[in-house]
C-alpha positions as CSV (number, residue, x, y, z in Angstrom):
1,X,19.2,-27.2,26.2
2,X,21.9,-29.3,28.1
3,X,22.1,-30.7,31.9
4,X,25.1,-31.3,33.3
5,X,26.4,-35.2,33.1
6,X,24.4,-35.4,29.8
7,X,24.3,-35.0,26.5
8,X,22.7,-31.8,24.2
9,X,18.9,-32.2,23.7
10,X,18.0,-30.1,20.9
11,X,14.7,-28.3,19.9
12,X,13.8,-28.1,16.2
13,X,10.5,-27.7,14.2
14,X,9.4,-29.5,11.7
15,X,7.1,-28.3,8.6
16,X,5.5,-30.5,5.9
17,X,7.8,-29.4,3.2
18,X,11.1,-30.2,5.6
19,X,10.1,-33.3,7.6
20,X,11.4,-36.7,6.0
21,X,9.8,-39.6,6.6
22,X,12.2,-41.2,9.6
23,X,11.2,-37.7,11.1
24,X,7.8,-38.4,10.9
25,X,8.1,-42.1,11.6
26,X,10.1,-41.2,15.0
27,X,7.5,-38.5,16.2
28,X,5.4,-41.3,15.7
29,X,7.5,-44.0,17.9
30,X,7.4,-41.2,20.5
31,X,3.4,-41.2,20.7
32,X,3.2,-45.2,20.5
33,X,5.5,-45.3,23.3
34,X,4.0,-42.2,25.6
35,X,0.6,-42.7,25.3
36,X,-1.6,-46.3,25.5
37,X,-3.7,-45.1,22.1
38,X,-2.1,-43.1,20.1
39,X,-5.3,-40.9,18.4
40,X,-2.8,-39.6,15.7
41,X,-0.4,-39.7,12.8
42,X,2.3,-37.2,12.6
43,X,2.2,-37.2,8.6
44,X,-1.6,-36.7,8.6
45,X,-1.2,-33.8,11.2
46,X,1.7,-31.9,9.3
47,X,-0.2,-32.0,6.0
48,X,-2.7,-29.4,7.7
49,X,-1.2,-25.9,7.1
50,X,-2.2,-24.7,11.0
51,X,0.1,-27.5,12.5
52,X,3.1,-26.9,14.8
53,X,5.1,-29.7,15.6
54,X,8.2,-29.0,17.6
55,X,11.0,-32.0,18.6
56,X,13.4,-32.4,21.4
57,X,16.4,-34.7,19.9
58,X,19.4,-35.9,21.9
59,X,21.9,-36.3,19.0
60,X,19.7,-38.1,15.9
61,X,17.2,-39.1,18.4
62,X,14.2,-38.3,18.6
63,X,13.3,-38.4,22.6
64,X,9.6,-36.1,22.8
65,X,7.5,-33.9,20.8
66,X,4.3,-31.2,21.2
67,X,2.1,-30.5,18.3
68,X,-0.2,-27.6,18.3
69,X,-2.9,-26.1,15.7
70,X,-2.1,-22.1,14.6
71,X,-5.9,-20.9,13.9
72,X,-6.3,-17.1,13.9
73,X,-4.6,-15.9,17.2
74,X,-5.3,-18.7,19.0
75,X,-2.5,-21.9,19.8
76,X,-4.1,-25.4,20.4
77,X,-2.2,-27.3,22.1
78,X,-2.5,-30.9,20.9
79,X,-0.6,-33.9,22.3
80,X,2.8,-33.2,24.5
81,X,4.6,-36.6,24.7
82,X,8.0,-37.9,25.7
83,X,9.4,-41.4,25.6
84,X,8.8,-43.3,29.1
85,X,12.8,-43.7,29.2
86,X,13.2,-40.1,29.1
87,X,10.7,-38.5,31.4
88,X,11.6,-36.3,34.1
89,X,14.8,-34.4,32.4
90,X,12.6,-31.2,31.6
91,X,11.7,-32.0,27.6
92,X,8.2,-31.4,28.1
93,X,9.0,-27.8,30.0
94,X,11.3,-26.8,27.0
95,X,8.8,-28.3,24.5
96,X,6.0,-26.1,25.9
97,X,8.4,-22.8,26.8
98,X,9.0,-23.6,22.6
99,X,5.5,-23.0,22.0
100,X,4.8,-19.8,24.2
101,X,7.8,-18.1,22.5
102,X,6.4,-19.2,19.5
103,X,2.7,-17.5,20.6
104,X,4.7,-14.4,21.6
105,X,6.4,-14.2,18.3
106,X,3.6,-14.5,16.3
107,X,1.5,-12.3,18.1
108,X,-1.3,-15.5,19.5
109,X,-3.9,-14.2,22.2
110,X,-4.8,-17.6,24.0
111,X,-2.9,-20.9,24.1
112,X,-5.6,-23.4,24.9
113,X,-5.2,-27.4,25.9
114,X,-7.0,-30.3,27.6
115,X,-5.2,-32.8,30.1
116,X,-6.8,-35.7,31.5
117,X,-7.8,-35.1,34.8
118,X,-5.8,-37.2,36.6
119,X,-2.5,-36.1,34.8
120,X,-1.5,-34.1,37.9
121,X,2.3,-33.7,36.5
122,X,0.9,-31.7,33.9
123,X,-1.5,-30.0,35.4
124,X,1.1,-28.6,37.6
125,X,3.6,-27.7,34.7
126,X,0.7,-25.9,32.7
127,X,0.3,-24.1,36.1
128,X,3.9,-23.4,36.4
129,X,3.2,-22.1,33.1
130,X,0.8,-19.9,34.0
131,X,-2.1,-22.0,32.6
132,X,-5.4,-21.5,34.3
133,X,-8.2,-24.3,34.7
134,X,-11.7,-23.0,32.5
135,X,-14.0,-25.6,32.0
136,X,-14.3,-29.9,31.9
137,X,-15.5,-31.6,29.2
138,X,-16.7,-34.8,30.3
139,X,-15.8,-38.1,29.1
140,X,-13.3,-36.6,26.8
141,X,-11.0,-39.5,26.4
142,X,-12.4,-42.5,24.1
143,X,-10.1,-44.8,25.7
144,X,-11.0,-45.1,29.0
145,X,-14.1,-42.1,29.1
146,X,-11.8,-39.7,31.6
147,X,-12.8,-36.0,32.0
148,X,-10.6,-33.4,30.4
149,X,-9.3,-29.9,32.3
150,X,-9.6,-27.3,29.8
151,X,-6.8,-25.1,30.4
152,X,-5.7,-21.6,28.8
153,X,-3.0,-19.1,29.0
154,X,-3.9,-15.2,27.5
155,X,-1.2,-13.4,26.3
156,X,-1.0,-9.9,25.2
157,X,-0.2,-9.8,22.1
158,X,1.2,-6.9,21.1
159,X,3.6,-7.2,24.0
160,X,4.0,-11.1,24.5
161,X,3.8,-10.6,28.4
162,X,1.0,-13.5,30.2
163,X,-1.9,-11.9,31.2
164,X,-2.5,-13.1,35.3
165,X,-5.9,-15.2,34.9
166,X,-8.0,-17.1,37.5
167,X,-9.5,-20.4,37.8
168,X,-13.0,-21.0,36.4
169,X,-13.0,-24.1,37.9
170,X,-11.6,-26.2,41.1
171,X,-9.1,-28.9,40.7
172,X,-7.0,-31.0,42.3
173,X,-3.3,-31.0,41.8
């Protein structure tokens, strides 16, 4: 991935048995700085077998990240974050593109997530996505009691293509 006037922004995955600790210590720098509570450790999450955990880098820098659970044919998306100072170059679009070729490649039926309601930027790139709205769980988030949009995406998976869906539910974007 590269913009013009910039630098290269790289993608790579990390695993339990291949992530060092600055790795692991930068994923975590990301979260502290993109999020106001940080729910997670990035060492605790790669130690489960079902984690993905896929890094956007310019040069030896780590810049945003998406970590997802692999259960069965089924891709949970986690947490999707990106530094403050580098929001709005597209790392979050090639993070989750990452993840559905990922789904495609390993044949996943449903990629699933929750966003906080009032996170219309993603909303609208799960949408561009193809991401439909099923459900809300209310009071989702501990840190300020905010709804969360469950969202999915089906795939076909012996072919990889996204399966058209409709929303369940109405919201705003």
């Amino acid at each position: 991935m590269k913009r013009e006037g910039s630098s290269s922004i790289s993608l790579i995955q990390l695993t339990a048995d291949a992530a060092d600790d600055a790795s692991l210590d930068e994923v975590d720098a990301v979260a502290s700085a993109a999020f106001d509570v940080p729910q997670f450790s990035a060492r605790e999450e790669l130690r489960r077998p079902w984690t993905r955990c896929w890094v956007a880098r310019e040069g030896r820098r780590a810049l945003a990240f998406l970590i997802a659970w692999h259960v069965a044919d089924e891709l949970h998306v986690l947490n999707v974050a990106t530094c403050p100072s580098a929001r709005r170059r597209g790392l979050a679009t090639a993070l989750m593109r990452r993840s559905l070729e990922y789904a495609q490649q390993q044949q996943v039926r449903l990629l699933l997530l929750e966003v906080r309601r009032s996170n219309r930027a993603a909303i609208r790139l799960y949408r561009k996505l193809g991401f439909t709205a099923m459900g809300v769980r209310p009071r989702y988030y501990s840190d300020n009691g905010e709804d969360a949009v469950e969202m999915v995406l089906t795939l076909d998976p012996m072919t990889g293509a996204v399966q058209p869906g409709r929303d369940e539910i109405r919201i705003e974007v």
